[in-house]
MDTraj code that builds the backbone (N, CA, C; nanometers):
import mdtraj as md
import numpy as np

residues = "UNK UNK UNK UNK UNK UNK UNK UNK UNK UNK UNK UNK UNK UNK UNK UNK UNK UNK UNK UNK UNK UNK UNK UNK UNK UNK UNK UNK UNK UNK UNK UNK UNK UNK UNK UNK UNK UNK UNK UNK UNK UNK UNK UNK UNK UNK UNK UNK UNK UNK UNK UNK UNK UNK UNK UNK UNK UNK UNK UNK UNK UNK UNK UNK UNK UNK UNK UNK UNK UNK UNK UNK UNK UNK UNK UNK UNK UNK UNK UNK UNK UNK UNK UNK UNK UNK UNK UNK UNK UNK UNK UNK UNK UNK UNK UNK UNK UNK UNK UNK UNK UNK UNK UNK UNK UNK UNK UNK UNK UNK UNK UNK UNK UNK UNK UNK UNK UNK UNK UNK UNK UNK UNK UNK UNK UNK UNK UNK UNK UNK UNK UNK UNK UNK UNK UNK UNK UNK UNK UNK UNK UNK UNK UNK UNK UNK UNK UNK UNK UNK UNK UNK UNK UNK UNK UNK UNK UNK UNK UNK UNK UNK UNK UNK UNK UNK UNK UNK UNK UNK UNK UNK UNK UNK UNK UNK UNK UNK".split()
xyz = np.array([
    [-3.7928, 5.9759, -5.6034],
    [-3.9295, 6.0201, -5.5910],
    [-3.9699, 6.0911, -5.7202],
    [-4.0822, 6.0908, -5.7759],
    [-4.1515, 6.1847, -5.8731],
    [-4.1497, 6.3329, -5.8609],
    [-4.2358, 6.3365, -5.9819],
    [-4.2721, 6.4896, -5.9829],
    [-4.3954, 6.5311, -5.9085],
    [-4.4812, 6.4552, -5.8584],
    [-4.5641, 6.4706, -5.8233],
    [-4.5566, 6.4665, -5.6343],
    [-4.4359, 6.3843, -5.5910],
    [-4.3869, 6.4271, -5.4953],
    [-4.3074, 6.5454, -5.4448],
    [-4.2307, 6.5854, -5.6100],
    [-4.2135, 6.7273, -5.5574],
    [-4.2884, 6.8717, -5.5084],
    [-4.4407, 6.8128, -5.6027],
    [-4.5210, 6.9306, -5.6393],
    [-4.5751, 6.9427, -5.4463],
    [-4.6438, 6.7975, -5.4083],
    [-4.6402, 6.7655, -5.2948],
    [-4.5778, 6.8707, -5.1831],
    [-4.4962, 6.8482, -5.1710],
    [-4.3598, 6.9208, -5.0831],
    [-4.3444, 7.0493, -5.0790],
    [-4.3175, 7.1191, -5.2166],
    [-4.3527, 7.2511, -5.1887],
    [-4.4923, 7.3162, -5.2117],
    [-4.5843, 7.2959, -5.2382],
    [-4.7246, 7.3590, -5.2648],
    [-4.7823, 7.2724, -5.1207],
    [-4.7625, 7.1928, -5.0391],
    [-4.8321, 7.1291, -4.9299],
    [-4.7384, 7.1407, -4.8207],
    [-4.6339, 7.0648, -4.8086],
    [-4.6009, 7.0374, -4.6937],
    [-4.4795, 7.1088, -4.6286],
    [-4.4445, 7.2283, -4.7237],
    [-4.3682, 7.3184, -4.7053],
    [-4.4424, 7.4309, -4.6541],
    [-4.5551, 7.5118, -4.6885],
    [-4.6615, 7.5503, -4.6175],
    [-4.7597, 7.5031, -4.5205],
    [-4.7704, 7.4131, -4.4803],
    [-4.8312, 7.3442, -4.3987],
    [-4.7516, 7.3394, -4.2856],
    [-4.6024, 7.3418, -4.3029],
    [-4.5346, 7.3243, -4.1807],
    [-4.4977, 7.4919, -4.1180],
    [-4.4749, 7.5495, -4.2130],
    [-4.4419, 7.7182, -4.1626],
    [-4.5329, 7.7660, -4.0884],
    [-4.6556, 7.6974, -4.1578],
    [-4.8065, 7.7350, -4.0875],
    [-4.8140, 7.6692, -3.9601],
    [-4.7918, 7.5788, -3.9676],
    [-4.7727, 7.5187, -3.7782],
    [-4.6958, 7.5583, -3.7214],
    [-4.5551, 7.5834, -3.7691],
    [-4.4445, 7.6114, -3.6928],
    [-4.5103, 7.7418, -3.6276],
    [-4.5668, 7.8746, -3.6906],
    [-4.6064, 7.9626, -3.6530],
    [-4.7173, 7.9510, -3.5553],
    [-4.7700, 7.8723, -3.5705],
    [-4.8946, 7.8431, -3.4912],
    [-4.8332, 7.7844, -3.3458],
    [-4.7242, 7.7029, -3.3923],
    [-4.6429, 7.6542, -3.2677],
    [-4.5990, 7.7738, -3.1712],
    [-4.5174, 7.8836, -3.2168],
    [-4.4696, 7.9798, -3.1850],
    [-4.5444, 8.0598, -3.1002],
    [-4.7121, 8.0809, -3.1500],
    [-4.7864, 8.1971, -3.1227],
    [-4.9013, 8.1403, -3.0243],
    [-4.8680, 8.0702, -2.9933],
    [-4.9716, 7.9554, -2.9416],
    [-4.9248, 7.8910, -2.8438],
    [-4.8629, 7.7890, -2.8678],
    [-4.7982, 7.6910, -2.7955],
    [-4.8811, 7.5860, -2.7411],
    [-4.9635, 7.5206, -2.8531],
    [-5.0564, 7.4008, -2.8181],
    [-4.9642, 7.2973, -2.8460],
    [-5.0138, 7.1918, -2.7798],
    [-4.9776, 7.0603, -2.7705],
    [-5.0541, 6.9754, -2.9053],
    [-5.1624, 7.0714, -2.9068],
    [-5.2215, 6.9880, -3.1128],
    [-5.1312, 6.9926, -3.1717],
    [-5.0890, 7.1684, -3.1658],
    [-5.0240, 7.2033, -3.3400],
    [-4.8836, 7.1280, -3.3355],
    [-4.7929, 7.1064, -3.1951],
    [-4.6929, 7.0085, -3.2153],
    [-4.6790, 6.8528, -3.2515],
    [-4.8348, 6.8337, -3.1868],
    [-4.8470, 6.7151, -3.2314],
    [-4.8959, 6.6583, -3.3925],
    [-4.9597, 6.7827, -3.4313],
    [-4.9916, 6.7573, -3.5421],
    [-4.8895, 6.7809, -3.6940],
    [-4.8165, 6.8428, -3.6312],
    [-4.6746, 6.8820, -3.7123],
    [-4.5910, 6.7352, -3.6774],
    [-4.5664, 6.6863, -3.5396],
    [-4.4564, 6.5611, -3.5511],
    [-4.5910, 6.4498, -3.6263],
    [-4.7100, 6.4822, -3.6337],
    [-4.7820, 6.2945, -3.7455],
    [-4.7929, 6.3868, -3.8565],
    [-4.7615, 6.4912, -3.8687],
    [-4.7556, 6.5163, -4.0468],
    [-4.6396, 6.5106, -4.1269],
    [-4.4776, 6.5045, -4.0212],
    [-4.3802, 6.4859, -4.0604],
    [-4.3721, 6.3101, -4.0611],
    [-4.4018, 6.2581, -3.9400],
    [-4.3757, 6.1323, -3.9402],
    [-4.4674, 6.0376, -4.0388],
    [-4.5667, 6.0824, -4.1164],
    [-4.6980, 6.0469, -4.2294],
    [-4.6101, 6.0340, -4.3236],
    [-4.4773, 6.1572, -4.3915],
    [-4.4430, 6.2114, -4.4926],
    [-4.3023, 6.0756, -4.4737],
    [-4.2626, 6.0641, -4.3934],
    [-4.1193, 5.9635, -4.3842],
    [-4.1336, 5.8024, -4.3807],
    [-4.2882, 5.7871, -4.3270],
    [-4.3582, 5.6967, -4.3442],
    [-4.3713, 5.6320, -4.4919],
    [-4.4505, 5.7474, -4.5612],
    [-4.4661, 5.6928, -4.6876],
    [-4.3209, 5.6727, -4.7938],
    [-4.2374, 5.7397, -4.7070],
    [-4.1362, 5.7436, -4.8387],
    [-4.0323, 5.6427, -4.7997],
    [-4.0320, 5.5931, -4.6602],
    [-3.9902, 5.4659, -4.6678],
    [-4.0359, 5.3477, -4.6883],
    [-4.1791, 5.3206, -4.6908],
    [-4.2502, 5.2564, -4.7780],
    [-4.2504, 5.2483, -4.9046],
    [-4.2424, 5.3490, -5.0120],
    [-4.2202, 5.3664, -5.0831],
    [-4.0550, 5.2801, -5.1586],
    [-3.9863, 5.3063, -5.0589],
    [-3.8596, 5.2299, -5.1027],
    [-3.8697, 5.0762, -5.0704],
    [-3.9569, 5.0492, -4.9655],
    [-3.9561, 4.8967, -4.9726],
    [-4.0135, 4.8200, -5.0554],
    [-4.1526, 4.8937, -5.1002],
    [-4.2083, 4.8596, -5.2058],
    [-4.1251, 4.8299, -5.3593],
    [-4.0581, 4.9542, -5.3817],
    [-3.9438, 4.9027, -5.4983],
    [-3.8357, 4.8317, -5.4586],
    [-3.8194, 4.7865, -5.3660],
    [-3.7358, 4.7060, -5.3498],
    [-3.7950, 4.5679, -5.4004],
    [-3.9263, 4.5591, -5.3407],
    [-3.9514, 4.4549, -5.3761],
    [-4.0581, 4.4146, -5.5135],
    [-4.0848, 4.5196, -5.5855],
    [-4.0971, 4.4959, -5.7105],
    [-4.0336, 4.5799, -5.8613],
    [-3.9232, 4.6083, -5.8182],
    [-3.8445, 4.6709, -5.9381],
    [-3.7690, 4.5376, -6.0132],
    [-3.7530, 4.5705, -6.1294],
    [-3.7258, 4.4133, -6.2299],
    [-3.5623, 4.4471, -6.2012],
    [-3.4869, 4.2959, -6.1468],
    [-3.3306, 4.2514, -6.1694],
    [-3.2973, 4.3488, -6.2475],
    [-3.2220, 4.4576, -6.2615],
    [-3.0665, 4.4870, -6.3347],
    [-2.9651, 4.3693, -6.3806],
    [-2.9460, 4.3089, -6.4936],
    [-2.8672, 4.2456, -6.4936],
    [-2.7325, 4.2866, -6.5405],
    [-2.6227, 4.2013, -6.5376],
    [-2.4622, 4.2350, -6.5727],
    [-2.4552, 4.0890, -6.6505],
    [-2.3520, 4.1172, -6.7366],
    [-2.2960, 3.9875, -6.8810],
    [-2.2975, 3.8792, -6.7209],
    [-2.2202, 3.9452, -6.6311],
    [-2.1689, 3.7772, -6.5069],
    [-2.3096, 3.7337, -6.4390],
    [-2.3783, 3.7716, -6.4289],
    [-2.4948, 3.7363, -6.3952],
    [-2.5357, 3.6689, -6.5171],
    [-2.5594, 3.6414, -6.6362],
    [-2.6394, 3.5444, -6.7260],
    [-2.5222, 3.4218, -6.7362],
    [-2.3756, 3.4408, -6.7458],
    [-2.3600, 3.2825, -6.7340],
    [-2.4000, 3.2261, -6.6425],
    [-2.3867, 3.0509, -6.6637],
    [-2.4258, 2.9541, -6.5882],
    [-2.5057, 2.8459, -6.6499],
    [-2.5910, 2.7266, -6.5922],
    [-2.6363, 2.6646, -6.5971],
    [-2.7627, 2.6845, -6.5679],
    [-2.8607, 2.6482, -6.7033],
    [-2.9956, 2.6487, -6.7424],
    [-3.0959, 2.5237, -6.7404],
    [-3.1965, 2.5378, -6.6868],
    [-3.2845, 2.4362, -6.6785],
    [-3.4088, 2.4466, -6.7427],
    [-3.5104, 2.3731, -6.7433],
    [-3.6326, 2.4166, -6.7997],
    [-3.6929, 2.4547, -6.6961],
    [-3.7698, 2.5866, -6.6884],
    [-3.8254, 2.6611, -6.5771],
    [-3.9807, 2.5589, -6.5696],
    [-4.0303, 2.4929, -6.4822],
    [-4.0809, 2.4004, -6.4482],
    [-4.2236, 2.4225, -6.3072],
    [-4.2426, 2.5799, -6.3101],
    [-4.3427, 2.6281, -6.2638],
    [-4.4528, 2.6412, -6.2948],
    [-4.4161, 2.7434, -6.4553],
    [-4.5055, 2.8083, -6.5593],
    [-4.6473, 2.6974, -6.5658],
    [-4.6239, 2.5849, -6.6375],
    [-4.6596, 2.5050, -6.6947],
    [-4.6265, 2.3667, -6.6015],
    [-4.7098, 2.2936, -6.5409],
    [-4.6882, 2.1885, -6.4727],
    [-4.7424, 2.0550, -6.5715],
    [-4.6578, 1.9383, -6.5240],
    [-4.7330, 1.8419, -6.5797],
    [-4.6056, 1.7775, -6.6675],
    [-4.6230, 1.6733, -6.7516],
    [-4.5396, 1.5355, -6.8508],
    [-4.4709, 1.6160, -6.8830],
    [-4.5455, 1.6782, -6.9999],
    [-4.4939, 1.7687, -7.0983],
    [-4.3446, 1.8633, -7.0208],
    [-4.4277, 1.9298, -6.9716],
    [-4.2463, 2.0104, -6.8972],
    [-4.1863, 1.9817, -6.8000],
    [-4.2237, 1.8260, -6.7788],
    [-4.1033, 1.7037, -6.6955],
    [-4.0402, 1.6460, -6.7959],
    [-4.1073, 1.6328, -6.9212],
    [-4.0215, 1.5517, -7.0103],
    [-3.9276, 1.6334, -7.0903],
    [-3.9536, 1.7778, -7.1163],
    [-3.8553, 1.8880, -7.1462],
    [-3.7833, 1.8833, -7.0562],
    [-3.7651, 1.9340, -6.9227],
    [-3.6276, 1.9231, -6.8434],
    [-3.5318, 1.8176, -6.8164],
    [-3.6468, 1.6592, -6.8846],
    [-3.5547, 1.5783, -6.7935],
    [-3.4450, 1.5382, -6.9654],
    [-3.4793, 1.6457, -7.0801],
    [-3.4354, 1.6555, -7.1468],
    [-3.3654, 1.7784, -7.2112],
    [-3.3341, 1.8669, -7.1813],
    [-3.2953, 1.9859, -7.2766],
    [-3.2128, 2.0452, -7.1484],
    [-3.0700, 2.0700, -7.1371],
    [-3.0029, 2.1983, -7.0620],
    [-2.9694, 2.2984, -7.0877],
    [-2.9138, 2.3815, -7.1021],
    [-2.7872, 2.4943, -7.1130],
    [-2.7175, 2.5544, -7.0095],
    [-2.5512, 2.5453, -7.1055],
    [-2.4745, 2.6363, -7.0217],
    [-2.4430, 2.7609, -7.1029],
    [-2.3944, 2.8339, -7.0544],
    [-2.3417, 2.9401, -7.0848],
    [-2.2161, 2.9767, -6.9828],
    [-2.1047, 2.9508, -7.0922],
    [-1.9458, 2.9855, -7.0273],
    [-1.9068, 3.1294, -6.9872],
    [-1.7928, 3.1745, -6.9400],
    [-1.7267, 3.3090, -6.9543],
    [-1.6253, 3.3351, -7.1031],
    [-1.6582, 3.2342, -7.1426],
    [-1.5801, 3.2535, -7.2393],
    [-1.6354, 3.2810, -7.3863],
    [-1.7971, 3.3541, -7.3879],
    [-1.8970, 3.3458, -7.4555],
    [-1.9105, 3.2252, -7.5201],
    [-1.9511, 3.1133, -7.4891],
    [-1.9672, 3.0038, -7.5798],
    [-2.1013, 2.9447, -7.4973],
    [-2.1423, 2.8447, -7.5471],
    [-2.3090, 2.7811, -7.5304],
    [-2.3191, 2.6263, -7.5461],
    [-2.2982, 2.5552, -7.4593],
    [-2.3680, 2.4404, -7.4761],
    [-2.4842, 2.4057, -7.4621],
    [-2.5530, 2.3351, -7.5781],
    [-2.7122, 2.3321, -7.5661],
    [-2.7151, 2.1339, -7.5281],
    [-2.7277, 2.1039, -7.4231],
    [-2.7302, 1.9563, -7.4263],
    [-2.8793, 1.8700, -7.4411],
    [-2.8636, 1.7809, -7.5570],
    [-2.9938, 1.7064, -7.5512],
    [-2.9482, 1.5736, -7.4394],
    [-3.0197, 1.5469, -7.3530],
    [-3.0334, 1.4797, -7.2648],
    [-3.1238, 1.3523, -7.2478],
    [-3.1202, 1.2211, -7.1573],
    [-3.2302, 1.1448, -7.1066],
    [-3.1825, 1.1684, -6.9957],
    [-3.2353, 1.2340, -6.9003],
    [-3.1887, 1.2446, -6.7148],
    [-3.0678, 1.3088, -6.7469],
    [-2.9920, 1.1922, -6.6462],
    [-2.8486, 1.2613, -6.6150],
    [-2.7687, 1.2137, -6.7560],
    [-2.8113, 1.1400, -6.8530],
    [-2.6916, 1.1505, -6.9414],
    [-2.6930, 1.1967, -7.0906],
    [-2.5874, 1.2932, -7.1006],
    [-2.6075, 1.3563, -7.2334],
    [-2.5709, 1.2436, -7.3351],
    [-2.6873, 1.2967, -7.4400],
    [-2.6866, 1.2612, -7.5771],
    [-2.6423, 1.2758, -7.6533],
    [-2.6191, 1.4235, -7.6641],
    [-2.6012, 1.5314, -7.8013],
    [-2.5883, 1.6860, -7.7620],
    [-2.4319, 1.7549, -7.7994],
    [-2.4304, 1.8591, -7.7562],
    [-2.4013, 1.9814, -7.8695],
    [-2.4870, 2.0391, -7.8815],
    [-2.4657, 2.1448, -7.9637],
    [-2.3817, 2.2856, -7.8807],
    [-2.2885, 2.3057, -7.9815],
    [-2.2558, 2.4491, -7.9469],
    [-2.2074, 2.5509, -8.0026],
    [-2.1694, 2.6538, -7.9918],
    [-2.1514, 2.7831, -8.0101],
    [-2.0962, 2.9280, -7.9550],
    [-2.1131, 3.0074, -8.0053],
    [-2.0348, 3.1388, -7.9174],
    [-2.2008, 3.2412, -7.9056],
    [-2.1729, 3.2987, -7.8224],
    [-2.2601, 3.3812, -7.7572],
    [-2.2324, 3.5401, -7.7596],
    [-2.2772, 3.6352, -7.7921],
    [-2.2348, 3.7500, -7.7844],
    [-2.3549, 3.8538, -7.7335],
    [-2.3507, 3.9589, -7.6596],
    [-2.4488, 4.0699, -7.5952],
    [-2.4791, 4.1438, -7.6460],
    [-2.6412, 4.2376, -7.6888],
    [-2.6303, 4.3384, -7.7278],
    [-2.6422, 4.4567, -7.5754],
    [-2.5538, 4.5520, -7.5899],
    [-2.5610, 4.5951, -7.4265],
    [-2.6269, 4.7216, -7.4815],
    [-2.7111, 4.7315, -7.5120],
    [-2.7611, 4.9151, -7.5417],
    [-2.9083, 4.9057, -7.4970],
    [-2.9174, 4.8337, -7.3758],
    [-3.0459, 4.7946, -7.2873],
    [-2.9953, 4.8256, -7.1736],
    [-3.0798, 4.7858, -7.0570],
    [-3.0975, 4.8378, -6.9596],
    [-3.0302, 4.6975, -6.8825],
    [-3.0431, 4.5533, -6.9488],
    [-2.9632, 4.4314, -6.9151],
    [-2.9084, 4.3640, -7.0557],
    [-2.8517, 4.3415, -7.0511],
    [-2.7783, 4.2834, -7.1767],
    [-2.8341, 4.2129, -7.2486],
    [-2.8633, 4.2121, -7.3224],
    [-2.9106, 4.0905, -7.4480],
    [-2.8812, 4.0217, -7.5153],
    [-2.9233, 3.8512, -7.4895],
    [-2.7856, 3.7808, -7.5925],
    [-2.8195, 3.7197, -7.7018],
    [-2.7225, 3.6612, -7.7640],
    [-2.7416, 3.6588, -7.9055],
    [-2.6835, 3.5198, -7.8910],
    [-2.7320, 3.4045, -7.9497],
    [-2.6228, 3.2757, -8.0023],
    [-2.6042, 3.2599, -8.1518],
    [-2.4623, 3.1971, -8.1672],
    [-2.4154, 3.2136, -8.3135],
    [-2.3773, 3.0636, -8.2947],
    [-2.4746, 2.9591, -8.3341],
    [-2.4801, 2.8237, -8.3326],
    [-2.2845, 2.7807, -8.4280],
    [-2.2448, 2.6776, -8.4172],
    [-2.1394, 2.6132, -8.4507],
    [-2.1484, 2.5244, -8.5701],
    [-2.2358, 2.4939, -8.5868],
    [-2.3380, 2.3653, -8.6315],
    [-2.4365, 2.3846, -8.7164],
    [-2.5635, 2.3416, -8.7880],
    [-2.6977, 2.3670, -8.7737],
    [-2.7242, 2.3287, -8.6054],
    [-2.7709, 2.3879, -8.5800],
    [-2.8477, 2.3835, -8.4535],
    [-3.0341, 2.3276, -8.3932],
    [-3.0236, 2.2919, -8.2451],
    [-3.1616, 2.2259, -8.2340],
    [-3.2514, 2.3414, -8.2427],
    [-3.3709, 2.2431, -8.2722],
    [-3.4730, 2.3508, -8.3028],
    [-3.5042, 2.4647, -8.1894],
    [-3.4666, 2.4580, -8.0495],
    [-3.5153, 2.5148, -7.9667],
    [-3.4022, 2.6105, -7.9071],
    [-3.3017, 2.5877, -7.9959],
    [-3.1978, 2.7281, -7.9641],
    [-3.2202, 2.8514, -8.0886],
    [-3.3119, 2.9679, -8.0294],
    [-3.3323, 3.0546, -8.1100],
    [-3.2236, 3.1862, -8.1011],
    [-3.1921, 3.2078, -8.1671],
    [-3.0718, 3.3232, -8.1900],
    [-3.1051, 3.4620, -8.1071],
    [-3.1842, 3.4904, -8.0610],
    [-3.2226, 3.5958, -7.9939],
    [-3.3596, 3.5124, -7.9147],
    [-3.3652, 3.5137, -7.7410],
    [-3.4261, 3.4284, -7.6509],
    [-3.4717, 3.5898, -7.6051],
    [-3.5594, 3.5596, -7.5503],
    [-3.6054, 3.7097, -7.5189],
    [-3.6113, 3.6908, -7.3369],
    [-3.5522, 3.7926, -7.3052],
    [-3.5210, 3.7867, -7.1560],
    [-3.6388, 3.8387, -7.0813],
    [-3.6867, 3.7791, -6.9468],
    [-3.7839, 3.8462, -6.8944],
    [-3.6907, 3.8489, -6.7220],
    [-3.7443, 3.9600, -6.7046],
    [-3.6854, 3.9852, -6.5462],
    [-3.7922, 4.0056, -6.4558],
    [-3.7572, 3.9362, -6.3437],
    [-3.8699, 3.9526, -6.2046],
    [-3.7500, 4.0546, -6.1231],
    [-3.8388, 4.0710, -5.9990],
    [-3.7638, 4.1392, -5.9193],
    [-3.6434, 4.0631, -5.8794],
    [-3.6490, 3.9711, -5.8232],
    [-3.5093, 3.8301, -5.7775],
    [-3.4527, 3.7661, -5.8792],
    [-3.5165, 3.7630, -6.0082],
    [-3.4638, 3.6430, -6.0833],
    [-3.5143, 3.6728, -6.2279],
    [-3.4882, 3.5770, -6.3062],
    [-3.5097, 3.6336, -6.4604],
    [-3.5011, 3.4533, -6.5230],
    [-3.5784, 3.4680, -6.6352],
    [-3.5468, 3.3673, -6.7227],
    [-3.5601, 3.3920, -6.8676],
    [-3.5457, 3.2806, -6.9863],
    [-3.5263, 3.3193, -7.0887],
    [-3.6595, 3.2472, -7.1757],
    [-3.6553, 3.3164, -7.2881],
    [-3.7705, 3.2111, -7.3405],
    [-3.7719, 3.2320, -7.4913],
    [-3.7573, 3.0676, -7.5467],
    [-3.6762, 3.0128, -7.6618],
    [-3.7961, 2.9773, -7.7228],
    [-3.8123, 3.0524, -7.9224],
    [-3.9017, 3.0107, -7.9311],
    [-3.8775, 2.9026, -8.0390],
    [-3.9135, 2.7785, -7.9957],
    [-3.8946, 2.6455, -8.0671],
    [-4.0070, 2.5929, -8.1887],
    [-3.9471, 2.5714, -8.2826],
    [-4.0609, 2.5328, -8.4277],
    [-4.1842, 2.4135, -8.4092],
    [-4.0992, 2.3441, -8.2637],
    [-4.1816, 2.1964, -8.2762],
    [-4.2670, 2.2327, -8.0726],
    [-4.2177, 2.3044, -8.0384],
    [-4.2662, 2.2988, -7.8862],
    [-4.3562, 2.4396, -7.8725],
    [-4.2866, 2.5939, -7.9646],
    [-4.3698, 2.6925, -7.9219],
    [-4.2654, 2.7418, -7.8398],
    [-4.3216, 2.8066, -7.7343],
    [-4.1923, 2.8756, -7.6159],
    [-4.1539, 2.7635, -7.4927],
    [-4.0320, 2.7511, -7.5232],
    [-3.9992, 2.6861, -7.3840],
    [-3.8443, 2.7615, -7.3163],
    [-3.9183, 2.7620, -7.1644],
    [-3.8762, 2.8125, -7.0527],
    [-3.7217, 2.8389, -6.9947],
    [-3.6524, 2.8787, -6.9978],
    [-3.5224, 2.8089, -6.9302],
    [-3.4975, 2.8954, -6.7729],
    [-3.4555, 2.8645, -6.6727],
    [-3.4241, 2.9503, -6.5745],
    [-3.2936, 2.9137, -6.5307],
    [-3.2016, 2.9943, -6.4415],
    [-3.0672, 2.9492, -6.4488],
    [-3.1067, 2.8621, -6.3547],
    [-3.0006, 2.7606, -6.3124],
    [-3.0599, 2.6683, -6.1901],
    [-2.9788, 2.5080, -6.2255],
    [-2.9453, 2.4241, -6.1256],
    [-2.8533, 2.3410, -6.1842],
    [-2.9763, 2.2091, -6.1795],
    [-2.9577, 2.0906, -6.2700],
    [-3.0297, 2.0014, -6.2785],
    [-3.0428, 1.8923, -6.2053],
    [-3.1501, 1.8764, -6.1196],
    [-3.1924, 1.7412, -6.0455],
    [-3.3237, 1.6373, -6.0803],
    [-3.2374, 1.5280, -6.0832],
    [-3.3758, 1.4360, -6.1204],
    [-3.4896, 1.4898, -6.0607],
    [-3.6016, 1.4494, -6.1129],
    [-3.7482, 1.4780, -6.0683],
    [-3.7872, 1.3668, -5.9989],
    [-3.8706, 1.3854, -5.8770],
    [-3.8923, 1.2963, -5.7993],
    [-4.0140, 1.2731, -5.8167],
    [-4.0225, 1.1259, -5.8550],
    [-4.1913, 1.1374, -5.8485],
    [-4.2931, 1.0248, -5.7676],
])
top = md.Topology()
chain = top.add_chain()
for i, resn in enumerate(residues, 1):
    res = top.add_residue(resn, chain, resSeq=i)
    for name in ("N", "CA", "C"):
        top.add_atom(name, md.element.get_by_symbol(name[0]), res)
traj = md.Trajectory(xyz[None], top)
């Protein structure tokens, strides 16, 4: 919780309740109890709301084991030829063993595989990676991909000389049905 929930708590609802409780005491209405259990139950209300809400929009934490795997072209962003004909061409993996295959593709069969070693910068909040191509490398493997995180999921985004940014999300590859 904030600071502004603390200020809350004691300047409001820490006086507010002594003040009923007393009122409870000296009195003995059925308001002031009732109005003390919906001013407590208002206050537990919001703050478990409060947690569901970040639950459901605080950005992924990631760990190094969470970014390997198998990469696709993220195929939401941008609908249409253009980023059917990128996925049904371009993959990546990423090993445990920091290394990178970048595969040029038609569908299911590779063409041409570039690769390399991979290394993290960890002085973030999720790791950040770095590729150190093997090769000259394709135009669309950029040495630093800049990571974006959603609350569930995250993808990367490569900026290529001949395409601009294209997409990758982890995710394994299936023909497109059309």
């Amino acid at each position: 919780m904030g600071f502004g929930f603390n200020l809350f708590v004691v300047f409001i609802l820490i006086p507010l309740t002594i003040v009923l409780i007393i009122i409870i005491i000296v009195k003995r209405t059925k308001f002031s109890i009732g109005l003390l259990l919906t001013l407590w139950a208002a206050v537990f209300g919001v703050v478990i709301l409060s947690f569901v809400v970040q639950f459901f929009t605080d950005k992924k934490v990631l760990t190094v084991d969470d970014i390997y795997g198998s990469y696709v072209i993220k195929r939401d962003f941008f609908k249409g030829r253009q980023t059917n004909w990128q996925y049904s061409h371009y993959r990546l993996e990423l090993t445990k063993q920091n290394r990178f295959k970048f595969y040029v593709t038609d569908n299911s069969v590779i063409i041409k595989t570039y690769t390399g070693s991979i290394s993290f910068i960890g002085n973030y909040l999720s790791p950040r990676i770095v590729f150190h191509p093997d090769t000259p490398s394709h135009h669309i493997i950029d040495l630093e991909p800049t990571l974006y995180r959603a609350p569930f999921s995250f993808y990367y985004v490569f900026n290529s000389s001949k395409f601009g940014n294209v997409f990758f999300t982890k995710g394994t590859w299936k023909p497109i049905e059309e």
